[in-house]
TORKOL-4160 file (C-alpha; in steps of 0.2 Angstrom, whole numbers, padded with zeros to 4 digits, m for minus):
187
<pt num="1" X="m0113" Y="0073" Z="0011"/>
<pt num="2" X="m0125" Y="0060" Z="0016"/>
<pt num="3" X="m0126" Y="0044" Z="0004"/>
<pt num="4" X="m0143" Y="0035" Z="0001"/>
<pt num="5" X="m0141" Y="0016" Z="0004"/>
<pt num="6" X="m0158" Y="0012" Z="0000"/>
<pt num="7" X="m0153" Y="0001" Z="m0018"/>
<pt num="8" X="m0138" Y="m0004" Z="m0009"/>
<pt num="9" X="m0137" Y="m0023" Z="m0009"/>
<pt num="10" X="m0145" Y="m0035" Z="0005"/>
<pt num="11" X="m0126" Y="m0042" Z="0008"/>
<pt num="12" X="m0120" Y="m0023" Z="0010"/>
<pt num="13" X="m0134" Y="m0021" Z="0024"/>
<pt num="14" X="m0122" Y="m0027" Z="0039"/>
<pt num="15" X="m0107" Y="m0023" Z="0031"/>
<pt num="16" X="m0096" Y="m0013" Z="0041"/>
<pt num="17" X="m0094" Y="0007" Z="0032"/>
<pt num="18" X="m0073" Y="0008" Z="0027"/>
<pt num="19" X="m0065" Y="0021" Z="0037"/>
<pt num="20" X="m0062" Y="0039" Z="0030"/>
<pt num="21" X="m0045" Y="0042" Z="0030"/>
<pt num="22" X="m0031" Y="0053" Z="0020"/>
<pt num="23" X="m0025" Y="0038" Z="0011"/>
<pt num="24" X="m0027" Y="0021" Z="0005"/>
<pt num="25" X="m0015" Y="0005" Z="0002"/>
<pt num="26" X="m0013" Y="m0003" Z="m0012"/>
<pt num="27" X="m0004" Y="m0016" Z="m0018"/>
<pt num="28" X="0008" Y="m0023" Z="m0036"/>
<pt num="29" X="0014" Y="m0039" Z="m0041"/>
<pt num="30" X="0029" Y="m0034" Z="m0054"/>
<pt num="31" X="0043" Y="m0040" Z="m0063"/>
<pt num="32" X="0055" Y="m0028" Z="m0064"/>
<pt num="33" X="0064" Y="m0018" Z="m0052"/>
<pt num="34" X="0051" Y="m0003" Z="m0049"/>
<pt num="35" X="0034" Y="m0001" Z="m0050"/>
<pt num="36" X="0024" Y="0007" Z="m0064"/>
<pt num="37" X="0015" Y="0021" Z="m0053"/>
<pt num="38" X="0010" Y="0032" Z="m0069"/>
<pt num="39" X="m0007" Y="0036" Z="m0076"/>
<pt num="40" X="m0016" Y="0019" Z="m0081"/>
<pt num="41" X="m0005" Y="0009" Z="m0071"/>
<pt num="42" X="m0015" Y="m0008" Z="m0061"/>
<pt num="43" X="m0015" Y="m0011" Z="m0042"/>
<pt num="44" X="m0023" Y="m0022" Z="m0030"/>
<pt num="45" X="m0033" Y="m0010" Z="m0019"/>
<pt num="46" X="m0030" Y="m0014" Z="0001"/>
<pt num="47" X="m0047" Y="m0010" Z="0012"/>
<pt num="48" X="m0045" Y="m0026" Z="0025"/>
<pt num="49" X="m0027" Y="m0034" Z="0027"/>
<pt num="50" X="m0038" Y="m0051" Z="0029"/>
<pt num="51" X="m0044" Y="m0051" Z="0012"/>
<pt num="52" X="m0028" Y="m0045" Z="0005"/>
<pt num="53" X="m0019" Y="m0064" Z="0006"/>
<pt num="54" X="m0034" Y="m0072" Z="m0006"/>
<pt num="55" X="m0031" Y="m0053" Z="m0018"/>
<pt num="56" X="m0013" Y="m0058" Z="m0017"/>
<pt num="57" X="m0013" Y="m0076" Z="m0020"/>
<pt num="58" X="m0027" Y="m0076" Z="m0036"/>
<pt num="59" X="m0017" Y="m0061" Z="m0044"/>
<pt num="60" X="0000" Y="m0070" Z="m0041"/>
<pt num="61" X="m0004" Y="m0085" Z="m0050"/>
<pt num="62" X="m0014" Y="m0075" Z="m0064"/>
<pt num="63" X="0001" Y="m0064" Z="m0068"/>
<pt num="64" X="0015" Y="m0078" Z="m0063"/>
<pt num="65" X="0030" Y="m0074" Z="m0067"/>
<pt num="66" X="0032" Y="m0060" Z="m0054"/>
<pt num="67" X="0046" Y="m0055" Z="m0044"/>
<pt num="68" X="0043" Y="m0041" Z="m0033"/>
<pt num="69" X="0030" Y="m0033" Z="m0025"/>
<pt num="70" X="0028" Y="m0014" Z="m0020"/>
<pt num="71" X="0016" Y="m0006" Z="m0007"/>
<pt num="72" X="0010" Y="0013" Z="m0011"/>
<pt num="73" X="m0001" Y="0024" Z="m0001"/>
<pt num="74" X="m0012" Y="0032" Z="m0012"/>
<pt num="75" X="m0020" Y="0050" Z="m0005"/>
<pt num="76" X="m0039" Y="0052" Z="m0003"/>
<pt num="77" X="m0039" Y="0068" Z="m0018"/>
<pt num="78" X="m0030" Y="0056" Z="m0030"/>
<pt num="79" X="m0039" Y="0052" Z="m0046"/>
<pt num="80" X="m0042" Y="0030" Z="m0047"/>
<pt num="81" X="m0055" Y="0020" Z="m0053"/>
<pt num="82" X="m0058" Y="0005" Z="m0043"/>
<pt num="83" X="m0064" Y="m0011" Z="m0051"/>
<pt num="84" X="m0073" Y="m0025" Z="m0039"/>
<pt num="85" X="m0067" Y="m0039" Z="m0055"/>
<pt num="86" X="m0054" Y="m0037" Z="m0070"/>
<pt num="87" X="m0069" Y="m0042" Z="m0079"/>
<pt num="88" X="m0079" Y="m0026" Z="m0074"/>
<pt num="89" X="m0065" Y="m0017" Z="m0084"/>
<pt num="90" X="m0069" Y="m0027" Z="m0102"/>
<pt num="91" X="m0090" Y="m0020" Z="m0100"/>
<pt num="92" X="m0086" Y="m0005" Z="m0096"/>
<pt num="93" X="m0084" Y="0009" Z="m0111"/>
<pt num="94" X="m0067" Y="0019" Z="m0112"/>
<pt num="95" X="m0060" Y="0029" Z="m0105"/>
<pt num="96" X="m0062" Y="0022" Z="m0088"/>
<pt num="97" X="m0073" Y="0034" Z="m0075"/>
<pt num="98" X="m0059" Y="0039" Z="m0064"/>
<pt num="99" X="m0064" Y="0048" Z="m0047"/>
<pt num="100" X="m0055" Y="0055" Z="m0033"/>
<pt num="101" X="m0051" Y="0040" Z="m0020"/>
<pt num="102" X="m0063" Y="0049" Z="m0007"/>
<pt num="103" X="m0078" Y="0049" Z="m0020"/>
<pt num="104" X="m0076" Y="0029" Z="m0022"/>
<pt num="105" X="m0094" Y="0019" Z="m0018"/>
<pt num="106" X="m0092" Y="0012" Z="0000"/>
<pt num="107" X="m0103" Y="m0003" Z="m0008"/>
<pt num="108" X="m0087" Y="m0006" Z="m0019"/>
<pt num="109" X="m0075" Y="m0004" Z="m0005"/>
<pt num="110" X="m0085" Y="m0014" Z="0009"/>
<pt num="111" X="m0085" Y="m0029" Z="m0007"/>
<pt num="112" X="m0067" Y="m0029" Z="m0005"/>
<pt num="113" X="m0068" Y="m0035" Z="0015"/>
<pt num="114" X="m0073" Y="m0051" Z="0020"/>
<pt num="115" X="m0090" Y="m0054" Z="0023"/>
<pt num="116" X="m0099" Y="m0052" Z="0042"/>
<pt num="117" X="m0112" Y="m0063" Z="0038"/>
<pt num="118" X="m0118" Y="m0076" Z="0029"/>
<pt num="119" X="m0125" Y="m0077" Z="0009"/>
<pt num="120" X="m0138" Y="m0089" Z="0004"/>
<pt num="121" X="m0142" Y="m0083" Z="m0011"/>
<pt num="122" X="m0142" Y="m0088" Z="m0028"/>
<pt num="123" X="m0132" Y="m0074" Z="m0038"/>
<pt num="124" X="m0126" Y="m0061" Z="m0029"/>
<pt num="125" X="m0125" Y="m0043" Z="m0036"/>
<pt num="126" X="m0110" Y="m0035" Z="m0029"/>
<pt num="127" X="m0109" Y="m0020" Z="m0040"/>
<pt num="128" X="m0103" Y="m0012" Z="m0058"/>
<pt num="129" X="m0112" Y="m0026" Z="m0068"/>
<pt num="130" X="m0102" Y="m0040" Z="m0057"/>
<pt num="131" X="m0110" Y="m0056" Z="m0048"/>
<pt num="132" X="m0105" Y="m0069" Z="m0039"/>
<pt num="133" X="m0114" Y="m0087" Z="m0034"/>
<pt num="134" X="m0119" Y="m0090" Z="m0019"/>
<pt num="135" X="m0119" Y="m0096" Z="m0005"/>
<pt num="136" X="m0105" Y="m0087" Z="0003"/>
<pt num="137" X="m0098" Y="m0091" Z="0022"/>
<pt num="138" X="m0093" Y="m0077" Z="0035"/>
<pt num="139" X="m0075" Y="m0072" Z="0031"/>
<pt num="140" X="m0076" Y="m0074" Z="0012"/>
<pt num="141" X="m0074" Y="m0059" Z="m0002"/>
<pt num="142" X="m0087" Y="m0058" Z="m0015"/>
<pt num="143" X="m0073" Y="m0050" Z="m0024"/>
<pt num="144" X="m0057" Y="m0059" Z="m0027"/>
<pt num="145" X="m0048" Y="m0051" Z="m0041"/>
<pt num="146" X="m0051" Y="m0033" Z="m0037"/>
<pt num="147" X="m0041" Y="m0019" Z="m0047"/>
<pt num="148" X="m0039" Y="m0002" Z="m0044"/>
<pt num="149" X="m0032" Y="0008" Z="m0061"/>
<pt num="150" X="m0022" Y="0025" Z="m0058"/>
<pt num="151" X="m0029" Y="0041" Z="m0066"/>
<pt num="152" X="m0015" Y="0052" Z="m0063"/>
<pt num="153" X="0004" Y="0048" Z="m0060"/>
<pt num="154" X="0007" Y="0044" Z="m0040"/>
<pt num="155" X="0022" Y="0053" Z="m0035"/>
<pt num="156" X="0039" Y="0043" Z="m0030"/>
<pt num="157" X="0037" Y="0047" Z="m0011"/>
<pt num="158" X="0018" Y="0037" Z="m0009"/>
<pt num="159" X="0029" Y="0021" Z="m0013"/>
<pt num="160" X="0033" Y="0014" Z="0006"/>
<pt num="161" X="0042" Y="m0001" Z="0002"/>
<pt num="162" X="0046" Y="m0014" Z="m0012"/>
<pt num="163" X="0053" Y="m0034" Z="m0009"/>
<pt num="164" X="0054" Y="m0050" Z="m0016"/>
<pt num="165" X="0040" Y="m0057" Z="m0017"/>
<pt num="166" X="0050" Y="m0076" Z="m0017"/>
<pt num="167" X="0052" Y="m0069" Z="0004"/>
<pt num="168" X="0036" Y="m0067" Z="0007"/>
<pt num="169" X="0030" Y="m0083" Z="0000"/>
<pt num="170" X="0043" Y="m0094" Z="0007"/>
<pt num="171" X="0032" Y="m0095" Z="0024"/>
<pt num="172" X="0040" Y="m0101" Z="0040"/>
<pt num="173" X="0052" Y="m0114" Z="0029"/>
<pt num="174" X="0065" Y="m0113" Z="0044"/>
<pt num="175" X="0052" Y="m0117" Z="0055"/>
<pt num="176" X="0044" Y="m0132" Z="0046"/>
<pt num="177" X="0062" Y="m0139" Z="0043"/>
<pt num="178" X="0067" Y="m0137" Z="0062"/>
<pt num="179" X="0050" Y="m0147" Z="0067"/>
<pt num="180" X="0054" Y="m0161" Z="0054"/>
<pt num="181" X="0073" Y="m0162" Z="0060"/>
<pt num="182" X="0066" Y="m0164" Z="0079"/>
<pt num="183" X="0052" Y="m0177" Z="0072"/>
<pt num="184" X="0067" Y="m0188" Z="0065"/>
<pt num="185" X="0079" Y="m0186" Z="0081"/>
<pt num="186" X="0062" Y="m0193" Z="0091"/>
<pt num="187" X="0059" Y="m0207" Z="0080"/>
């Protein structure tokens, strides 16, 4: 199945295609114990492992308090719609158009990754009724609170792990105290 990129936006022209593969990664911020993987259920979709720390970070401080966060693998025949911005959610009519994961727009997957080039324009159209302002540097998302939204449950076994997320955000605290400790003893 050939796609036709001829309407595809001028920022999607260098962009790298997402790789076909049987799954995909995806990641939620939660406060209980376990993750909600049923039907309708929110996760932040996981093309680039780059771009995940600015999905992380913007989502974590939207949904503060959060404890825990989970990371599932979600099979290429699953049923998900994939949003590029919450706010894409609030203009489009309900029930949401859920496809299988394989069927997804590479235009709104490749918006997920950071950029490869350069944007100078104005408004940028990155897709389902959802711009961005310009100018954009190489290494920037154009979308920076991306959703993906479950249409079917996920079973238990696509969960690979869940942790704390107070351990992940700690940082290298050790590290930083060690180097103060050493700066003192010189001084």
């Amino acid at each position: 199945m050939e796609r036709d990129d001829s309407a595809a936006p001028a920022w999607y022209a260098g962009a790298v295609f997402v790789a076909i593969s049987p799954y995909m990664l995806a990641l939620k911020l939660h406060k209980g114990k376990y993750p909600n993987t049923k039907r309708g259920s929110f996760w932040i979709p996981i093309v680039d492992w780059r771009s995940a720390p600015t999905h992380l970070r913007n989502w974590t401080r939207t949904l503060a308090p959060v404890h825990n966060l989970t990371l599932i693998s979600i099979p290429n025949r699953h049923p998900v719609f994939v949003g590029v911005d919450w706010t894409v959610r609030t203009v489009l009519p309900w029930p949401l158009p859920f496809v299988l994961l394989r069927d997804v727009e590479q235009t709104l997957l490749a918006a997920l990754k950071p950029l490869t080039s350069r944007i100078s324009d104005g408004m940028i159209c990155v897709g389902q009724t959802f711009f961005t302002f310009g100018p954009r540097e190489i290494g920037s998302v154009l979308a920076t609170y991306p959703e993906m939204v479950l249409g079917a449950d996920l079973p238990r076994h696509c969960i690979k792990w869940t942790k704390n997320i107070r351990l992940l955000m700690r940082g290298n605290t050790r590290e930083n105290l060690r180097e103060k400790a050493d700066r003192q003893k010189e001084h």
